[in-house]
C-alpha positions in Angstrom: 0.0 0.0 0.0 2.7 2.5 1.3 4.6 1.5 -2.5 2.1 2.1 -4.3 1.0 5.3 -2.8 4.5 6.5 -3.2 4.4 5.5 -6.7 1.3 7.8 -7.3 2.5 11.0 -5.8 5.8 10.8 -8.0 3.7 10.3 -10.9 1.4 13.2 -10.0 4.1 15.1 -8.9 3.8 17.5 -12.1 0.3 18.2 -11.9 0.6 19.2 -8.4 2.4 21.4 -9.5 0.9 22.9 -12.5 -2.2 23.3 -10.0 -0.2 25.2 -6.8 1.3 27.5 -9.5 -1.8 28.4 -11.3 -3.8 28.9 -8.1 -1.5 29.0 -4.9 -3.1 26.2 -3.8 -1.5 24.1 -1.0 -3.5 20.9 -0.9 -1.9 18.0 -1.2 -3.1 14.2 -0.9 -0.9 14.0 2.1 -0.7 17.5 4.4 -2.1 20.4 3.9 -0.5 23.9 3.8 -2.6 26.3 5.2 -2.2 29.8 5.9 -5.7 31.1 7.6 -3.8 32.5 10.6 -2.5 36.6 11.0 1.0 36.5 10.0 0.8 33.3 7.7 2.4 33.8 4.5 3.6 31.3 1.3 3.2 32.3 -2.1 3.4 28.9 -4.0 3.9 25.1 -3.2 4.9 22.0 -5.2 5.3 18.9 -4.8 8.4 17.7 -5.9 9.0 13.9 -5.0 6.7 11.8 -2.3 6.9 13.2 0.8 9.0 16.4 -0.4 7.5 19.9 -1.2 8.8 23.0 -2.2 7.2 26.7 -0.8 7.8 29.5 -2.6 8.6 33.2 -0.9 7.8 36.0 -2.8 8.0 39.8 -1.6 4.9 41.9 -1.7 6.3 43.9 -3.6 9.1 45.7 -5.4 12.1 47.4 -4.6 12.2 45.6 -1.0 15.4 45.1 1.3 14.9 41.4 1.5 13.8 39.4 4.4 12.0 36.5 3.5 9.1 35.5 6.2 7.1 32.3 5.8 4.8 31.0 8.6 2.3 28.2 8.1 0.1 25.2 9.9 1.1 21.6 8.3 -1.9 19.7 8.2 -2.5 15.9 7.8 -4.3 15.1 3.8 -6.6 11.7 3.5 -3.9 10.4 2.2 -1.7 10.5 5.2 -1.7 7.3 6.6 1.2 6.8 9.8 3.4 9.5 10.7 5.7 10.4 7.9 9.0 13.4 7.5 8.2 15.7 5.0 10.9 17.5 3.5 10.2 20.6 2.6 12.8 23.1 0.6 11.7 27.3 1.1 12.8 29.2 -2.6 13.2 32.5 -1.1 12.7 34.7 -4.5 14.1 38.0 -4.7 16.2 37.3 -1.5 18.4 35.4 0.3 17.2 32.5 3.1 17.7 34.6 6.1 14.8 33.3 8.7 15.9 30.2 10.5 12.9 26.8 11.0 10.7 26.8 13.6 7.9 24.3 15.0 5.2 24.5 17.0 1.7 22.9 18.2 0.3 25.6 19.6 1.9 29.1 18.2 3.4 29.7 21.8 5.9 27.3 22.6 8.8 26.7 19.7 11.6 24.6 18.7 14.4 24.9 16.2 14.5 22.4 13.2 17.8 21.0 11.8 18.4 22.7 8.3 20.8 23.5 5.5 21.0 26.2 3.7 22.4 27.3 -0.1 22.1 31.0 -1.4 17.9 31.4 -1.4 17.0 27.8 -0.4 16.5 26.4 2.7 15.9 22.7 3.7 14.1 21.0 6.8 12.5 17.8 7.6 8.9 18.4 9.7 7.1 15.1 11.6 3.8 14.8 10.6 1.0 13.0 12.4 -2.5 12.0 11.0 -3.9 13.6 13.6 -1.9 16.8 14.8 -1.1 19.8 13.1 2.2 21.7 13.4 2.9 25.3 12.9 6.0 26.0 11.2 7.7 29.7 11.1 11.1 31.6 10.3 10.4 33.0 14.1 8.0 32.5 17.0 4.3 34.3 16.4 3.6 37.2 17.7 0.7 39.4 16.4 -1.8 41.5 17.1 -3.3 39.2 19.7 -0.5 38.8 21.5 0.3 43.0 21.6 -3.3 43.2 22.6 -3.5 40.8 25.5 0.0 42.3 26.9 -0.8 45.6 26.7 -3.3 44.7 28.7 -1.1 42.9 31.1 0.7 46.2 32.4 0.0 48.2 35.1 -3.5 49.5 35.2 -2.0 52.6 36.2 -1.6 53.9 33.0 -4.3 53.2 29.6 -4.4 51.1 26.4 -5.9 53.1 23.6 -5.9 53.7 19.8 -3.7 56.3 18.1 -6.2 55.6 15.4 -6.3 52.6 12.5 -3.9 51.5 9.7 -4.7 51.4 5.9 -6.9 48.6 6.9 -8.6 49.7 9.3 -6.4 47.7 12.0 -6.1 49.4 15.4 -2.6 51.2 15.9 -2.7 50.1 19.8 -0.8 51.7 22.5 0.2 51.9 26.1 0.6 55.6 28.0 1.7 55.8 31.8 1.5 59.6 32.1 2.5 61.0 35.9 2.2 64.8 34.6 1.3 66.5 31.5 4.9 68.4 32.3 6.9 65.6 32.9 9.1 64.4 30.2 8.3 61.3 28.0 10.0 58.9 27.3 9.0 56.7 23.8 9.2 53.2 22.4 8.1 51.7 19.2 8.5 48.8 17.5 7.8 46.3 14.5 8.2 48.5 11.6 9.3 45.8 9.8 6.9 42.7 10.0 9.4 39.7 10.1 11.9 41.3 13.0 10.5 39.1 16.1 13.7 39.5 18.0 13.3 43.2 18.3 9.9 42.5 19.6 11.0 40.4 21.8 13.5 42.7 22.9 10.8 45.7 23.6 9.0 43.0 25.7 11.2 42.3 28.2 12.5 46.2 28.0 9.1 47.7 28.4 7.8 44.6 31.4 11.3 45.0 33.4 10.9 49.4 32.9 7.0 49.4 34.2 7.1 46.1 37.0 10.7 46.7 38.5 10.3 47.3 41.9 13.9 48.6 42.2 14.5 51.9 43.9 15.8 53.6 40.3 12.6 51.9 38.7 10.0 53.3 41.3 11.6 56.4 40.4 11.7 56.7 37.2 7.7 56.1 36.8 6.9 58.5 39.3 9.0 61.4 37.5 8.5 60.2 33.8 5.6 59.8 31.2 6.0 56.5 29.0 4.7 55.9 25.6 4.8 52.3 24.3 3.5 51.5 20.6 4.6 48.1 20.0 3.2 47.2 16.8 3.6 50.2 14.7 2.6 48.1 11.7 -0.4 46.4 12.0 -1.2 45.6 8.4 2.3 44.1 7.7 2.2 41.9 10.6 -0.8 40.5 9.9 -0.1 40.2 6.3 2.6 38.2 6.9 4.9 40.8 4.7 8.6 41.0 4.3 9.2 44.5 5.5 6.4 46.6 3.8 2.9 48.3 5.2 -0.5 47.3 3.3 0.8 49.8 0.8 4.2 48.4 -0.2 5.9 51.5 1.8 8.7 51.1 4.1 7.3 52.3 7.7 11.2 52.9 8.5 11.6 55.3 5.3 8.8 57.7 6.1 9.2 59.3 8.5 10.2 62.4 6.9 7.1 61.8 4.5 4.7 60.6 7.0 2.2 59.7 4.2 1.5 56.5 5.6 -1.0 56.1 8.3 0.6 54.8 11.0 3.7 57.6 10.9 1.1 60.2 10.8 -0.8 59.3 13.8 2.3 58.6 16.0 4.1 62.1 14.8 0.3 63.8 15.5 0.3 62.6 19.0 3.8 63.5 20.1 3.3 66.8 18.2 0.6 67.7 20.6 2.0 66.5 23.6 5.5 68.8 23.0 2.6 71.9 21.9 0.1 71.1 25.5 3.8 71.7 27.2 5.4 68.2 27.2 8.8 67.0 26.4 10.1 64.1 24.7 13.4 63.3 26.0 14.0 60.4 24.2 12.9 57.3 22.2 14.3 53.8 21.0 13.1 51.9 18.0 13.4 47.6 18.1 14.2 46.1 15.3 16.4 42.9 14.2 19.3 42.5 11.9 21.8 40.0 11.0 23.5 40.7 14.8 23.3 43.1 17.2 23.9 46.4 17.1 22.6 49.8 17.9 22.2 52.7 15.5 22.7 56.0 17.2 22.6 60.0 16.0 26.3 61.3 16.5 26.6 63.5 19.8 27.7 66.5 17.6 24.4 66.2 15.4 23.2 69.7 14.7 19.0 68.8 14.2 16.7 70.5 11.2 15.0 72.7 13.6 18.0 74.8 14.8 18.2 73.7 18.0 21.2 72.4 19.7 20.7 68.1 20.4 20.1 68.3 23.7 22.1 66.0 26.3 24.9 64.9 23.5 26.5 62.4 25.2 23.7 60.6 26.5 23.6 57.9 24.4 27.5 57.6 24.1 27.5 57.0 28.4 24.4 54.8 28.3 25.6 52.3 25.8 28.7 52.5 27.5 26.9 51.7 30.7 25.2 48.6 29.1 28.5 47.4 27.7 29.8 46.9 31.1 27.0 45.4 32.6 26.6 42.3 29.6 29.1 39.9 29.0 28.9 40.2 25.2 29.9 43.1 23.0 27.9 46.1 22.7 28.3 47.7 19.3 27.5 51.2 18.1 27.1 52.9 14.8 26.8 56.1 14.6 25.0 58.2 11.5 22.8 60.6 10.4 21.3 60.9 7.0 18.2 64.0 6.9 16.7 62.3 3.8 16.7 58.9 5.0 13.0 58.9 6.5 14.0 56.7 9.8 12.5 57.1 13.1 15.7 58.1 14.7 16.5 60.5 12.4 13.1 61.9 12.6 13.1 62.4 16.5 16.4 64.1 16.7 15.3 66.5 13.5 12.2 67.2 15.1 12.5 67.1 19.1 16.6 67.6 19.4 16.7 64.1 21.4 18.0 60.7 21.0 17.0 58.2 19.6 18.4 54.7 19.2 17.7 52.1 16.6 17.9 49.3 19.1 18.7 46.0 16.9 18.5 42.4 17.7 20.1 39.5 15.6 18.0 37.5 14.3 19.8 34.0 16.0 20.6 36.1 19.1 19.8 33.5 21.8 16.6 34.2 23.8 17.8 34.5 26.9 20.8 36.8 25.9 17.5 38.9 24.8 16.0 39.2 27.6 19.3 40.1 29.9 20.3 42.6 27.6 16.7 44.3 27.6 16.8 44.0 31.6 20.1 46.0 31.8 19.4 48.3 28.9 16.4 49.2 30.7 18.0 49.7 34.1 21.5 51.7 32.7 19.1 53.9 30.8 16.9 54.5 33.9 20.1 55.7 35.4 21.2 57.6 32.6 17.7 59.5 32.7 17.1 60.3 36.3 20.9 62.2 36.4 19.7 64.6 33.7 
């Protein structure tokens, strides 16, 4: 039976294929590839041999600085009938393999798969069973469920509310702790770009460890400092599944100078009012992932658009050099400016004369490196702020 139901899927192999390409479709007499879930995304499947598929990644759209997401459920076909290893190979079109395998049974907990990699494919066996689905993904899940049910884990002491909706009509969620309408504000964003988990991660742990700490420099800090947290800047994207882009093929991270998208718009509105009803922002990071780690700065000698003088110039210089001595792992810094650019940090410094940091995580970064870099970024820069 199990021969001769090999023999069939290699002979139908072809037409398989001819139907995935014409339709997307991801049926198959054995699993199922199914993408009904906020950030799922595959733009093609074959299959190429029994038990051996190919998924095809394709970027939303074009010119794109690639990072290639995928994230789907494997399902068990009718014609599945013991538990089987699919292979599975991901063409990454248009871009390199960059996202590493990940499985799941229930979106929360993950595991990495064994793989192997060559230019823009990527290779990894999954266990099937007749009976249980498996999620697989190039980085743990987290969407707009997740932001909404943490936001709404920190302290009731400050609010959850809407800056407004995105370009589909998603709501841009975010978390204020406000002591004083006077007192300075500090800001944090994050997922600009869809597929950079590790950043998010990253603003997690930051953002729980600044608003639960119970240390003496914490309590502080929240009883002389307004915080702003917008974690999911890009709603759309996320849930899209997308490469890098908005619901509108734009760059979040290129326009801020623009601010014709949505999401910019509302954010620079909000902080625009707060700095006219007689608040200050004082400074701001943005979390994002990369190839390693690595923070983007604005160089202390910066002279912003508005004619002002950046204000604190070394701050960022001290804190970073604060962090460095706290971690056991390097802490690099690049400083840059470029006006035209359209980044957030850029953006802050040109219109509030502050910092701001373009906080990156590599994409392998171990987890729990994550989190203990957060937890002492959070606490040097809690320090850093109170002696101003």
């Amino acid at each position: 039976m199990d021969f001769l139901k090999r023999s069939l899927y290699r002979g139908l192999a072809g037409l398989a294929f001819a139907i995935a390409g014409a339709s997307h479709a991801c049926d198959f007499a054995e699993v199922r590839f199914v993408t009904d879930f906020d950030t799922a995304r595959l733009d093609g499947c074959e299959q190429v041999a029994a038990d051996k598929y190919r998924l095809h990644l394709r970027p939303e759209n074009l010119p794109i600085n690639p990072s290639p997401w995928y994230a789907f459920r494997m399902e068990a076909g009718e014609g599945l009938m013991a538990d089987t290893t699919i292979e599975i190979v991901l063409v990454s079109h248009n871009g390199p393999a960059r996202y590493t395998p990940k499985v799941s049974l229930d979106k929360k907990r993950w595991a990495p798969l064994p793989y192997s990699t060559n230019d823009n494919r990527m290779r990894f066996n999954v266990q099937l069973q007749p009976e249980r689905a498996v999620y697989v993904a190039g980085q743990e899940i987290i969407d707009g469920t997740v932001y909404a049910d943490w936001l709404a884990s920190l302290p009731a002491t400050g609010r959850v509310f809407e800056l407004g909706a995105s370009t589909e009509q998603r709501a841009l969620l975010a978390y204020e702790h406000r002591v004083d309408q006077n007192a300075p504000w500090l800001v944090l964003i994050g997922r600009q770009h869809p597929p950079e988990v590790t950043g998010a991660l990253a603003m997690l742990s930051f953002t729980n460890t600044l608003m639960f700490a119970d240390t003496p420099e914490f309590v502080k800090f929240r009883d002389r400092f307004n915080i702003l947290v917008v974690p999911n800047m890009n709603p759309d994207g996320v849930a899209r599944g997308n490469w890098r882009h908005t619901s509108n093929g734009v760059d979040l991270n290129r326009d801020w100078r623009a601010r014709k998208e949505p999401e910019s718009k509302l954010l620079h509105d909000y902080l625009t009012a707060l700095e006219k009803a007689g608040s200050e922002v004082v400074f701001a990071l943005d979390f994002h992932s990369t190839h390693n780690n690595i923070y983007y700065t604005m160089p202390p000698e910066y002279e912003p658009e508005n004619g002002e003088a950046l204000q604190n110039p070394m701050l960022v210089r001290n804190w970073l050099n604060d962090l460095a001595a706290a971690v056991p792992w390097e802490v690099r810094e690049k400083p840059g400016h470029n006006p035209s650019s359209g980044v957030f940090k850029q953006y802050v410094a040109d219109n509030f004369a502050v910092h701001a940091v373009t906080y990156e995580v590599g994409d392998t970064t171990d987890r729990r490196e994550i989190v203990q870099t957060a937890d002492a970024a959070a606490l040097s820069l809690v320090t850093r702020l109170l002696a101003l």
